[in-house]
N, C-alpha and C positions, 0 to 999 in steps of 0.2 A: 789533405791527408799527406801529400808530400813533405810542405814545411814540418809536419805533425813532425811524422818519424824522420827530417833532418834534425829536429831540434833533440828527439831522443836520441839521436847518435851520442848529443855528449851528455845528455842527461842520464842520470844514475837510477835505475830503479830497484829496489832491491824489495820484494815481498816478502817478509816474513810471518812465522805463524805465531801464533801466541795462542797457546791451550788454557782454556778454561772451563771450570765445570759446571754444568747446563743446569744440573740439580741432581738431586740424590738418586732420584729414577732412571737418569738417563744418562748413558756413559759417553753419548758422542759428542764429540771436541767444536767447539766453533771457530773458526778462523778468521784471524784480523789480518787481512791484507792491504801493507803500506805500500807505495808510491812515492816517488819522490821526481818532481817533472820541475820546470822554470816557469816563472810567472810569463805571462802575456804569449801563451800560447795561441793559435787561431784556432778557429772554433772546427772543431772536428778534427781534429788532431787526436791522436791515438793516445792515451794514457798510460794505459796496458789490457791484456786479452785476461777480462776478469775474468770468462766462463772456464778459460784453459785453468787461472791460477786457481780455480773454485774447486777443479776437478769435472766441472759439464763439457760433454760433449757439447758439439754443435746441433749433436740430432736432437736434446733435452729442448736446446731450447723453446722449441714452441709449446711445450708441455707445460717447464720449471718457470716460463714469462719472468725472468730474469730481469729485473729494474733495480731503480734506485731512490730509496726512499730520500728525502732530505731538504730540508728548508729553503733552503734556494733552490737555484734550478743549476748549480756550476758543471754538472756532470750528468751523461743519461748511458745507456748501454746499447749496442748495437744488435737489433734481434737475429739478425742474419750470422753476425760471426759472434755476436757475443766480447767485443771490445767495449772498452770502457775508454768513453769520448766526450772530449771538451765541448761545452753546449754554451757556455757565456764567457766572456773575457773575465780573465782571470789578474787583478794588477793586487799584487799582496801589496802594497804601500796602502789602501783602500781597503783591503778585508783586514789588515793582520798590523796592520801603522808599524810603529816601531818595534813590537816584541823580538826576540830573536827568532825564535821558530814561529814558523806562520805550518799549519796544519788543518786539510776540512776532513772532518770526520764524519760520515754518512753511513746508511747502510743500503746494504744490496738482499732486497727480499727476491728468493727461491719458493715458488709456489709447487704444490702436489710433489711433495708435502713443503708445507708453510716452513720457512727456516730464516733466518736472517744472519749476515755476515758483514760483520764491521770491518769495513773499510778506510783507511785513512791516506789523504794524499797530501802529501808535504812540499810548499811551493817553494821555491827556491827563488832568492832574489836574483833579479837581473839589473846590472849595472844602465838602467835606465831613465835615472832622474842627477840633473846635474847639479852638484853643490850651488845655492845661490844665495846671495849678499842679500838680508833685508833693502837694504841704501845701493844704489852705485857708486856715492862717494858718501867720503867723512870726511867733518871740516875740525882740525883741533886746532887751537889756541894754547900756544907755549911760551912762556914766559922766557927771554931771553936769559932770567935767571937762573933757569929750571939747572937743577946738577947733571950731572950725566949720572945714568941709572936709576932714572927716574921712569918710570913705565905708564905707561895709558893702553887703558883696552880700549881694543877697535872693537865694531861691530861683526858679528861670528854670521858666518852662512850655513846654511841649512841642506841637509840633504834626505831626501827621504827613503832612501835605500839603506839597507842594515848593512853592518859586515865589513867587508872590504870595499862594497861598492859606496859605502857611506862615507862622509867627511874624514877625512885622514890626515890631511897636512894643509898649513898656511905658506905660504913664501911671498916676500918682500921685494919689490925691487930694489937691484944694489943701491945703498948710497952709504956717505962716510959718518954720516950724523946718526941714522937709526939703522935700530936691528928688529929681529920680530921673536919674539919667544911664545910659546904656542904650552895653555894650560887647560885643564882637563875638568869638569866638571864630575858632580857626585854622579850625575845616570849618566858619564861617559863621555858624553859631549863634547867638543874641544872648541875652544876660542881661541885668539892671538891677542897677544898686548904689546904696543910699542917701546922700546926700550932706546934711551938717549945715550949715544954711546960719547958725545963729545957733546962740549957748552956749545950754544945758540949766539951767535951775535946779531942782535936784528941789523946793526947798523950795514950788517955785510950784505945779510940776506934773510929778509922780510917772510920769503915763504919757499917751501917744499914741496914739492909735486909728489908722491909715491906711489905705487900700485901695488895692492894686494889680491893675491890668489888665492882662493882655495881651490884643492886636489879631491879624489880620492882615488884607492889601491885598484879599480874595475879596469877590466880587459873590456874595450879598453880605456884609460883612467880618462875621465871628463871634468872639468874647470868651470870657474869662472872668475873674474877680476871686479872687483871697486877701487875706485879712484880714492885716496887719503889726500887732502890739501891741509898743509900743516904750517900756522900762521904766529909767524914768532911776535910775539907782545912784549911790551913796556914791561921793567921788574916789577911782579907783583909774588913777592919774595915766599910767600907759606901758603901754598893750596889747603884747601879743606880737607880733614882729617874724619875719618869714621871711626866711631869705636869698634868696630867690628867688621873685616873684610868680610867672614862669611855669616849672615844669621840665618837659622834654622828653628823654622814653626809649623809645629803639627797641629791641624784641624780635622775638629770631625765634620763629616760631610754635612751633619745634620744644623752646624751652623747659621742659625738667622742672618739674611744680608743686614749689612748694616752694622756688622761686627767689627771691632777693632781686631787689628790680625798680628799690628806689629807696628812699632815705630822708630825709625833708627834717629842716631845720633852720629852729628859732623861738627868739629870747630877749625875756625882757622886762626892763627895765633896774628893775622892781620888786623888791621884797627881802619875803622870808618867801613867805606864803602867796600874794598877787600874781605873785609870781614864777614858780611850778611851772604849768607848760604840759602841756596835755592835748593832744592830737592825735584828729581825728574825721573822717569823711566826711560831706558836708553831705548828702549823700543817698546813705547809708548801704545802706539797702532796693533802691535799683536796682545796687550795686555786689555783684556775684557774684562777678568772678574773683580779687579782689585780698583782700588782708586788711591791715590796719591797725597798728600795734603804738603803741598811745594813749601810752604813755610813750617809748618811744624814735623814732617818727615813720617807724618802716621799714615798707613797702611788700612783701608778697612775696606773690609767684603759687600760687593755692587751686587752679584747676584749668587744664587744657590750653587754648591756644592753638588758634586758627584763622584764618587770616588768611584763608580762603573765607567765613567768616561776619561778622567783625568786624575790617577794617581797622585801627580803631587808636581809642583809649580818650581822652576825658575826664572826669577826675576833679577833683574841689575839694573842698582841706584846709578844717581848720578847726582854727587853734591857740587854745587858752581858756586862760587863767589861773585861778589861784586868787581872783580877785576880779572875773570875771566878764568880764574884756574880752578879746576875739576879735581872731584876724586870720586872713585867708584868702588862699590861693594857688591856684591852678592845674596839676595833673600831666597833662602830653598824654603818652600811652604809643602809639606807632605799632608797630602787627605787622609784621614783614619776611615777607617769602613766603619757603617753603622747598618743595622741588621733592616734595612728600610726595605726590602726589597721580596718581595713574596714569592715562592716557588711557583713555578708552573708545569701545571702536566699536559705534554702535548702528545698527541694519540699521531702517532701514523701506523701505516700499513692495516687499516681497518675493514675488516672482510664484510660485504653485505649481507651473507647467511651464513649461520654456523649450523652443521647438519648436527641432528641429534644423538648419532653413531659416532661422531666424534671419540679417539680415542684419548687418553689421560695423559697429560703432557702433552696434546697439542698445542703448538706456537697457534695465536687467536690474533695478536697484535701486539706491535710493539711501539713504546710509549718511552717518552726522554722529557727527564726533569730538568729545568732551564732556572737559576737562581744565579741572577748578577752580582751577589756580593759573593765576599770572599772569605776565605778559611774558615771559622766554624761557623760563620753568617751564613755560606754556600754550601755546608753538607746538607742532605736532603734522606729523607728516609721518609719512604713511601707505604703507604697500609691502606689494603685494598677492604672497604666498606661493605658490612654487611654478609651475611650468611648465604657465597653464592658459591657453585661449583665452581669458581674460577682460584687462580692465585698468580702472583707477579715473581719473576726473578729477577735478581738482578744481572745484569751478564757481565757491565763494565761500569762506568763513574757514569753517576744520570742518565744510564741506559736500562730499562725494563723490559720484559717481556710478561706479556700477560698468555698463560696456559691452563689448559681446562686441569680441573683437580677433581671432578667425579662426575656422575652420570646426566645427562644432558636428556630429558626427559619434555618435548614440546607438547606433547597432551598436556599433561602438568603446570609445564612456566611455559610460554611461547616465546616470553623473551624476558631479556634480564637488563638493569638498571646498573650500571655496574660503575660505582663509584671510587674512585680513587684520591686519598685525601696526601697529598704532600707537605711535611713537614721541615722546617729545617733548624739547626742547631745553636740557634743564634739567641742570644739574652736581648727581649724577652721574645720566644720563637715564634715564627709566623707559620704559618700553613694554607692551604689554598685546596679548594675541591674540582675537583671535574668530573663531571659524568659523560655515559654514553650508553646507547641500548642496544642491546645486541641480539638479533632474531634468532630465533633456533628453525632452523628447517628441518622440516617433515621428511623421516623416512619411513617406511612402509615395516615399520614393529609392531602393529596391532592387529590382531585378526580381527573381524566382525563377530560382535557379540549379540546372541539375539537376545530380544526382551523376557523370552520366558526360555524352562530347562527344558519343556517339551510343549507341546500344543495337542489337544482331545477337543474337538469339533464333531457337532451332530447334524446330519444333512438328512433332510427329508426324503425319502424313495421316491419315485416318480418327479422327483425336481428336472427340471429342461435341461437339457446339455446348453452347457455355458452360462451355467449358474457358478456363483458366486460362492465358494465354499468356505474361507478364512482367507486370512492374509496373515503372512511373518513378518515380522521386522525384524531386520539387525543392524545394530550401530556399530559403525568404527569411525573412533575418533581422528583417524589421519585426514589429512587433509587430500583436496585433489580425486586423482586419480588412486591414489590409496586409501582413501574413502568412500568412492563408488564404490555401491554392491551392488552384484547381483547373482539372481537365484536361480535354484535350478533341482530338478530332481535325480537324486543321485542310486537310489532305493528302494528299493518297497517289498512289500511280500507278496505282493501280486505276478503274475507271470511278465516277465521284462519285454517281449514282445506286443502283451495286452495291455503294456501299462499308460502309453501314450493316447490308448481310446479312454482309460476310462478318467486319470486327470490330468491335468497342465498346470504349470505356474508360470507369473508373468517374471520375465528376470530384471522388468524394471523396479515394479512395484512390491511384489512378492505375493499378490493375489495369486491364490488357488484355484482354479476351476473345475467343473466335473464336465467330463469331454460327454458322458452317456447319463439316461436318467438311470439312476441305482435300483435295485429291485433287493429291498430288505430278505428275501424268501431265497434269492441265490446268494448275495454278497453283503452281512452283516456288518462287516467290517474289515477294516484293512490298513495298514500304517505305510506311512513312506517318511523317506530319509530325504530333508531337506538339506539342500547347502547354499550357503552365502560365502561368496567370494566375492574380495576387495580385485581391483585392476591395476596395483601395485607390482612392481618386477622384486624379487618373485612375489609372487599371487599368494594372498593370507587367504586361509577356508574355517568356516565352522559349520558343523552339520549339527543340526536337531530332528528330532521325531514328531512328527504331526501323525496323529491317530483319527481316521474317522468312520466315527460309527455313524449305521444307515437305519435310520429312525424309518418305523412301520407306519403303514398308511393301511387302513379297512380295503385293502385294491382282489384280496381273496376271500370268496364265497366257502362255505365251509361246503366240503366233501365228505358224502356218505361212505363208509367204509362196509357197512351192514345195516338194513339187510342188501345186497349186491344183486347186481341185477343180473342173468342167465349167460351164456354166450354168445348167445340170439340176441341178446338184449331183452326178452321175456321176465316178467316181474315173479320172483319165488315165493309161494306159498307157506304160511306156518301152521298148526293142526294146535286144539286148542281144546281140552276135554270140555266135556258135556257140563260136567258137573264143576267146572272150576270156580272156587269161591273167590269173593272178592278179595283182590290183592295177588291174583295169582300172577307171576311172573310169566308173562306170554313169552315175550322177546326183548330186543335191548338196541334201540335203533344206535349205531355206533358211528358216530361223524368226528373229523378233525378239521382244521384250519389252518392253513399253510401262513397263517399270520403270527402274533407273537403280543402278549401282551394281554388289553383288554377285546385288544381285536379278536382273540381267540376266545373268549371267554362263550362257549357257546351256549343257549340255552335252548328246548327243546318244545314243541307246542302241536295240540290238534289241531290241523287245519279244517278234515273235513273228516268227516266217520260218518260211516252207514247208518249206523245207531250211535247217536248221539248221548254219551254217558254211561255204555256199554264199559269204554276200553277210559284207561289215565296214563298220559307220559310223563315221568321225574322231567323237573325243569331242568337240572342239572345232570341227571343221570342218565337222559333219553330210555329210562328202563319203561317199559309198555308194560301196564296189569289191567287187569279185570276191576270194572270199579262197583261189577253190580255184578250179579247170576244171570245164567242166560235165560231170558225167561222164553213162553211158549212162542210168543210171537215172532221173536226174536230169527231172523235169517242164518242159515246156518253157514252162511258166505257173507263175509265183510270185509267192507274196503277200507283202510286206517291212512288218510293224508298227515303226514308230520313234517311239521316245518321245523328245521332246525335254523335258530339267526344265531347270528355272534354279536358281541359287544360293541362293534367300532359303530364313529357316526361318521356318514346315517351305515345303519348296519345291513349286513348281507343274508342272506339265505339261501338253502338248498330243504327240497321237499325231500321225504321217501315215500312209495308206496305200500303198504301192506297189505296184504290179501292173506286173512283169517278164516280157516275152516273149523266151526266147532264139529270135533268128530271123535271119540273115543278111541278110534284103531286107524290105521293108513288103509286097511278096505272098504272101511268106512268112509273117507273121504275121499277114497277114486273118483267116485260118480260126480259129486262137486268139484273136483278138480278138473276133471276133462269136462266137463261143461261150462265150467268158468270160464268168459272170456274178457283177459286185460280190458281195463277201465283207459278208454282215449283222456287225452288231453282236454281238460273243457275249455281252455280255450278257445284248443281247434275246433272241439263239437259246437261252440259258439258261433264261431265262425262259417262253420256247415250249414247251422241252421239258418243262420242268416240269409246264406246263400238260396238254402230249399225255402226259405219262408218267401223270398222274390223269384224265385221261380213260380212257385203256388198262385202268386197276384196275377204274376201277366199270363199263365193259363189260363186262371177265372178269368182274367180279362177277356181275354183272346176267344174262351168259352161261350161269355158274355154278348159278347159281338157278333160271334157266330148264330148263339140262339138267338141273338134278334133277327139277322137279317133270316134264319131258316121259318121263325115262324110268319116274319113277313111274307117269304115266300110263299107257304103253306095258306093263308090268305087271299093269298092274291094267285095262286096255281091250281088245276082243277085237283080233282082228288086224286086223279091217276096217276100224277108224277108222284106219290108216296107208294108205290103197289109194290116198289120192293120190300117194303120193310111188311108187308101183309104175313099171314104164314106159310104161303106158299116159297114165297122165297127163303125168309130167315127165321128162326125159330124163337119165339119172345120167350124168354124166362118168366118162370113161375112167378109168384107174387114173391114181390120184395119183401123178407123180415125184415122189419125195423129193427134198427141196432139197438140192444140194450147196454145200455150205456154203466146200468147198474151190476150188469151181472159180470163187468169185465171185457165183455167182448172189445175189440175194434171199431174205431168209430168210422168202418168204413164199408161203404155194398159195392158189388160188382154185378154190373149188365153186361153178359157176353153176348157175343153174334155168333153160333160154331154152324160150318159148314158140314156138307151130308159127304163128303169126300172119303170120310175115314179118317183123314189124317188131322190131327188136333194141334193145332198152333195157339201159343198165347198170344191171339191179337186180336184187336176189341171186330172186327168183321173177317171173313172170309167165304165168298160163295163159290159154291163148285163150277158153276155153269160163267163164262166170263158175259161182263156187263157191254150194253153198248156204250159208246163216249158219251151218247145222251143222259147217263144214266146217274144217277145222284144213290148212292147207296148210304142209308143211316139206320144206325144198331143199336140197341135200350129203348129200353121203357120207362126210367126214369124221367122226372119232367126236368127238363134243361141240360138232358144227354144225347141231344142230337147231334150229329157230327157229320157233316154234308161230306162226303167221298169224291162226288165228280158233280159239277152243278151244267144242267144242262136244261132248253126246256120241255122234252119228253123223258120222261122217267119209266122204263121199260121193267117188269118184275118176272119174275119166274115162281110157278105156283108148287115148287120144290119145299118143302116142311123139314123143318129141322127140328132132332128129338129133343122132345119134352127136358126141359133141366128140373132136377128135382128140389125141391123147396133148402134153404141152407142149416147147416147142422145148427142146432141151438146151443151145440154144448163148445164149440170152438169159442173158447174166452182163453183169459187168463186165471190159473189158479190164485191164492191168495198170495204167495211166495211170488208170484211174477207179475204182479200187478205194476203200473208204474209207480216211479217213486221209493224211498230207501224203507226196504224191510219189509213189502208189501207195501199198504196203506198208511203206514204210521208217520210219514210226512207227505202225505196229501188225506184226502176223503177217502170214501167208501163206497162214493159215485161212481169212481174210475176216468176222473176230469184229467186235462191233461196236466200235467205239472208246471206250474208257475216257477219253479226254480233251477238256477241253471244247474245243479248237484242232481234233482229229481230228474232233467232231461237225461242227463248223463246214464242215468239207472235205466229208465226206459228204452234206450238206445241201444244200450250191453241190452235187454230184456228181448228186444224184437230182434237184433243180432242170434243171442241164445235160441229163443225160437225157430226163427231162420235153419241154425244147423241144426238144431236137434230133428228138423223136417228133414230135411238132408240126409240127416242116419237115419232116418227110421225110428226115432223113437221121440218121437212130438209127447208133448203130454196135451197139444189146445183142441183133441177129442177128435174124432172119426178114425178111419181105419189107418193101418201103419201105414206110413209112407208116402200118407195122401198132407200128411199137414191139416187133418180135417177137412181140407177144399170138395174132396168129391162127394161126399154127402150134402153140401151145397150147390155146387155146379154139375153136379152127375159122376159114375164114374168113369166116363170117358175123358175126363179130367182126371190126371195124372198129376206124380212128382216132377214127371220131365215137362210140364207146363210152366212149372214152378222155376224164374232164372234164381241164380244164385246171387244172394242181394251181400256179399260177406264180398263179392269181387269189386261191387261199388262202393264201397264205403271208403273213405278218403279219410283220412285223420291230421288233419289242420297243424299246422309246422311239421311235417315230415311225410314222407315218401314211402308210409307202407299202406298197403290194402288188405285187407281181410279177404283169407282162401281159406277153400274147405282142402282139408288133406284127403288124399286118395284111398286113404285106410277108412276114411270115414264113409267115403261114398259105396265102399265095399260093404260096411258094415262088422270093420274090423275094428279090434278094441283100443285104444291109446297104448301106448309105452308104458309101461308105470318105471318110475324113476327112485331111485335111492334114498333110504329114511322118508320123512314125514312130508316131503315137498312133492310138488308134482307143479310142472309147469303147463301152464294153460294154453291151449288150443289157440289162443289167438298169437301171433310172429307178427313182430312189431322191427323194420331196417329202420336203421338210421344210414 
């Protein structure tokens, strides 16, 4: 860096601008900044401070990356300070030969924003190559006759520095015989020719010693010497003559070798061997393209032409005699240009993405056309191929820039083929292509687009949480990260707090899920606002509407609305004249279905009826009429089961009960209403009976076992272990009536044991006087109603008599109305068997229930006195109602939790409530 800026001390630099215009679009100026420094500078020597003459800071620089574009490497820029510094030896004799101005022209690329700035640096010779003599000496031959001012060229030195520092002067050393005259050639050149200033006498002195110099004008001026030895000859009176000291021949480069170029002419007016002329090149060694023909003087082309490397030729003859005397000429051979040579487009500064935002007049790269011929062979006019947003300016001579001309769109084109054809103006013109491709980079200008304008999806109710509900897609064509979507919910019309229970989306995928299962009956439908967003800076969105409706499932039982059941929960009564003809409109069972669809489609059906084909329900109307007259037989209390199902599969159901009083007036059907009591469940009465019918077995059984081992006993014990059951102790009941089975009665007898105490307890013995532990007490006279009390082997009695019980009523049955079975008799016999059906059990159940209470108040209809229940005309009347438990407190009604009570108005003998219009609710209170 020292020598750098010693050598700038004397070197001149001067930058200038030179304005030019960029293009129609753009008003700002580019700047050609020259230099002018001395060849053979050291490497890293300072040039000058480009980024200062650019106008950059130094802080630009790591931003602007400030270099140098340029086919060699002569020059690079300092990123730290932004100088522009020598990088390879620089010797203009070598880049620039002889021209006058030697000059490298490059450029200096400016990145963010792309710019470029023609630079030119002009080297300046330095006086470092010393003039030098082909020969170190020359040997002439001169005739002692020669005249004075007779001249010979000498051999010319060479210097390969221009200017002042190039060949400039010959000098001679002194002598009295020769001089040196110094002549000048067409490109400038200078040689010496010797000049004889007095006659030669060999006889004095045979030869000459001389020393020639050549100079040139360089600070400071450098030489160098060849010896001349100048050999005086015998008279050989007339040297050879040329007809022309100087000829001049133009060739075109395109020349086949082998061509005749030229052929000179020499005589000499001597005779014999004087006479014959030889033909030579005086320097011979530096002439390659030509050839010589030493006797006939012809000139013809060895090898090809160039008129990019070698403009055009000087040569110098040399005709000799046969007696030694010389004459010399001059051949100037000028090369023509021929349009041989084919432009070339060479790309630098080539960027590896072009973003797609790209604005219009962006510099892209810059490109320089290279065409080695010259004038109208080397103009060049460039035309950029093809229908692309790009276009080329020109900024200077074979300098282009290539800049975008419209919208840069890489969805579209990713990338572009961008051909460049140069041409140039030469007869017949040549042209050359080059390509190159140029990427477009992805910026984030496309939002996600999704595949539909909205989405409408149907999910079934009751579907599992973390079902699968649809999926979105959206495309975006960016690339990257500007391509990635993902999803998300941005909306809904659902409550924003509930919304994440009831769906999700995946924001990978764009799956939807249902976080809960849907219940069609609360939440039909619902919409939410999807969005897809790219992960591009800034972030693209598009949102769509996904709708979705919640398809029904059969999951609701239709619900009776009427007839409604009490606020007890007691089932209401309808009243239904006597006389109503068929079709009469009783009632209108009214159900709905909290479902939707076919699922709601309800239709209406008899399950079970008292009388069978009495009543008709609309399938479709649940309207209840009369299908027939009520005839005599006919109950004036009927139970009406309707089943109402719906549509769906498999489909659901809800029952209702009706309880119909045919009655003319509401005082009319008081009596039936407060005696009626609600119809259980048959399930549960199923389930009861079940229960009583295995209690019943292992009694009998139990009974069974007993009466064996009692009669065993009785067997095998004398007779007096039985004296309690004599009459002195217990009092055997009358003869047993046999049950008639036909008349309705009960298929059932009772043997009591009652004690002489007064006090009457319902239980099968009781004696006044206490037993010893020996004592076995058993009561009936039934066969197989023994019942051992205390087993022991003395059995002690007491000859105490217990009164007579009176034979049992015959008229305690059932009337025809309360027979078992629906309506009386008319589904079973007239036997009064028990009923085979679980409908019939159900009837006889409510019958001996009804019974029950109607004992209870006091108004039995199964015959003897009030209040007895008919019992005390069979067991006496010391047999009471208070004997009688209350069988309404045991009765259990199967899937629920109520019992049958008697009310305490009944036990009074107080009359029911009557209640409002035609209903009256039934005695029996049924909790749930």
């Amino acid at each position: 860096m020292g020598s750098g800026a010693a050598e700038r001390g004397w070197a001149e630099r001067r930058p200038v601008l030179f304005p030019f215009l960029l293009s129609l679009f753009c008003l700002a100026l580019s700047e050609q900044i020259r230099y002018r420094i001395p060849e053979e500078m050291p490497e890293g020597s300072v040039v000058g401070n480009l980024a200062k003459d650019l106008r950059l800071s130094v802080h630009e620089l790591p931003t602007r990356k400030l270099r140098v574009s340029s086919e060699k490497p002569y020059f690079t820029v300092s990123s730290e300070s932004g100088e522009l510094l020598v990088s390879s030896r620089l010797d203009r004799e070598q880049i620039c030969g002889k021209k006058p101005a030697c000059a490298l022209e490059f450029e200096a690329v400016a990145e963010n924003p792309l710019n470029f700035y023609h630079v030119s640096v002009e080297i300046e010779d330095v006086n470092d190559h010393t003039p030098k003599f082909m020969q170190n000496s020359f040997e002439l031959q001169i005739s002692e006759s020669t005249k004075p001012g007779a001249r010979f060229i000498l051999g010319s030195a060479h210097d390969a520095d221009i200017g002042t520092n190039s060949l400039q002067n010959y000098q001679l050393s002194p002598d009295d015989h020769f001089s040196l005259v110094i002549k000048e050639k067409l490109d400038g050149s200078k040689y010496p020719e010797l000049v004889l200033k007095t006659p030669l006498d060999r006889e004095e002195q045979t030869s000459y010693h001389l020393t020639l110099m050549a100079l040139d004008f360089g600070d400071p001026p450098l030489s160098s010497t060849a010896q001349i030895q100048v050999l005086v000859t015998d008279a050989n009176d007339n040297p050879p003559v040329f007809s022309q000291e100087l000829y001049r021949v133009e060739l075109p480069e395109n020349v086949l070798p082998g061509t005749t170029v030229l052929r000179v002419m020499a005589t000499d007016q001597d005779e014999g061997v004087n006479a014959e002329i030889t033909f030579s090149f005086t320097e011979a060694g530096q002439i390659t393209q030509f050839d010589l023909n030493s006797n006939t003087g012809e000139i013809t082309l060895l090898s090809a032409l160039d008129f990019e490397e070698v403009k055009e030729y000087s040569i110098v003859l040399e005709a000799k005699d046969g007696g030694g005397m010389i004459a010399q000429c001059t051949v100037e051979i000028e090369v023509l240009d021929i349009n041989d040579n084919v432009p070339e487009v060479i790309f630098q500064s080539l960027p590896d993405l072009i973003m797609e935002d790209t604005k219009l007049g962006t510099h892209i790269a810059l490109l320089k056309i290279r065409d080695k011929d010259s004038g109208h062979n080397g103009e060049v006019i460039c035309k950029l191929e093809g229908d692309v947003p790009f276009k080329i300016l020109n900024t200077s001579r074979n300098t282009y820039k290539l800049v975008t001309d419209g919208v840069l769109d890489r969805e579209q084109t990713p990338e572009y083929n961008i051909t460049i054809t140069a041409t140039d103006r030469g007869k017949p013109p040549l042209s050359s292509s080059s390509s190159i491709t140029l990427h477009i980079g992805d910026v984030n200008d496309n939002m996600p687009v999704f595949e539909r304008a909205s989405y409408v999806v149907h999910v079934a109710e009751n579907s599992p949480p973390g079902t699968s509900i649809t999926q979105v897609r959206a495309l975006d064509p960016d690339l990257g990260l500007n391509g990635h979507v993902s999803y998300s919910i941005v909306a809904s019309d659902l409550e924003p707090r509930a919304l994440s229970s009831y769906v999700s989306v995946s924001a990978q995928s764009g799956v939807v899920f249902a976080q809960r299962a849907f219940d069609h009956e609360q939440l039909r439908a619902f919409e939410l606002t999807l969005q897809a967003r790219d992960h591009g800076s800034p972030a693209l969105s598009a949102n769509v509407s996904l709708r979705v409706l919640v398809g029904d499932l059969n999951d609701n039982a239709p619900r009776v609305l009427y007839p409604a059941l009490g606020p007890d929960g007691s089932a209401l009564f309808d009243t239904v004249p006597r006389a109503a003809q068929p079709g009469y409109l009783v009632t209108k069972v009214v159900a709905v279905d909290a479902d939707s669809g076919h699922n709601a489609w309800l239709s209406y059906h008899v399950l079970q009826a008292s009388e069978p084909g009495l009543f008709s329900v609309g399938l479709r109307t649940g309207e209840v009429r009369t299908a027939r007259a009520l005839g005599d037989r006919d109950a004036a209390r009927q139970r009406l089961l309707v089943a109402v199902r719906d549509g769906g599969q498999p489909p659901l159901s809800a029952t209702a009960t009706l309880l119909l009083v045919f009655a003319d007036s509401l005082q009319e059907a008081l009596p039936d209403l407060s005696d009626h009591s609600e119809p259980t469940d048959p399930q549960a009465e199923l389930q009861f009976y079940l229960v009583v019918a295995l209690a019943l077995i292992s009694v009998l059984f139990l009974l069974a076992v007993i009466l064996a081992v009692a009669v065993h006993l009785r067997h095998s014990s004398s007779p007096a272990a039985w004296g309690c059951f004599q009459p002195g102790v217990c009092v055997k009941s009358g003869p047993v009536v046999p049950p008639n089975y036909s008349e309705g009665t009960l298929p059932y007898s009772y043997n009591l044991c009652v004690a002489h105490t007064g006090k009457t307890e319902f239980n099968f013995l009781r004696c006044s006087d206490p037993l010893h532990s020996t004592q076995d007490i058993v009561c009936g006279d039934s066969p197989g109603a023994l019942i051992p009390l205390q087993s022991g082997n003395d059995l002690t009695s007491h000859p105490e008599t217990l009164t007579p019980q009176a034979p049992p009523n015959t008229d305690w049955r059932f009337s025809q109305a309360q027979r078992p079975g629906t309506s009386g008799s008319q589904n079973g016999d007239e036997t009064g068997t028990w009923p085979n059906n679980q409908f019939d059990t159900e009837m006889l159940q409510a019958m001996i229930l009804a019974s029950a209470s109607e004992a209870a108040d006091g108004s039995s209809t199964l015959g003897g006195s009030a209040g007895t229940m008919g019992l005390s005309a069979r067991y006496g009347p010391q047999f009471t109602l208070q004997h009688v438990p209350d069988y309404r407190q045991n009765v259990y009604i199967p899937g629920s939790n109520a019992t049958l009570t008697n009310a305490a108005g009944k036990r009074d003998g107080k009359a029911p409530a009557g209640g409002n219009g035609n209903k009256k609710k039934s005695g029996k209170k049924e909790k749930k």
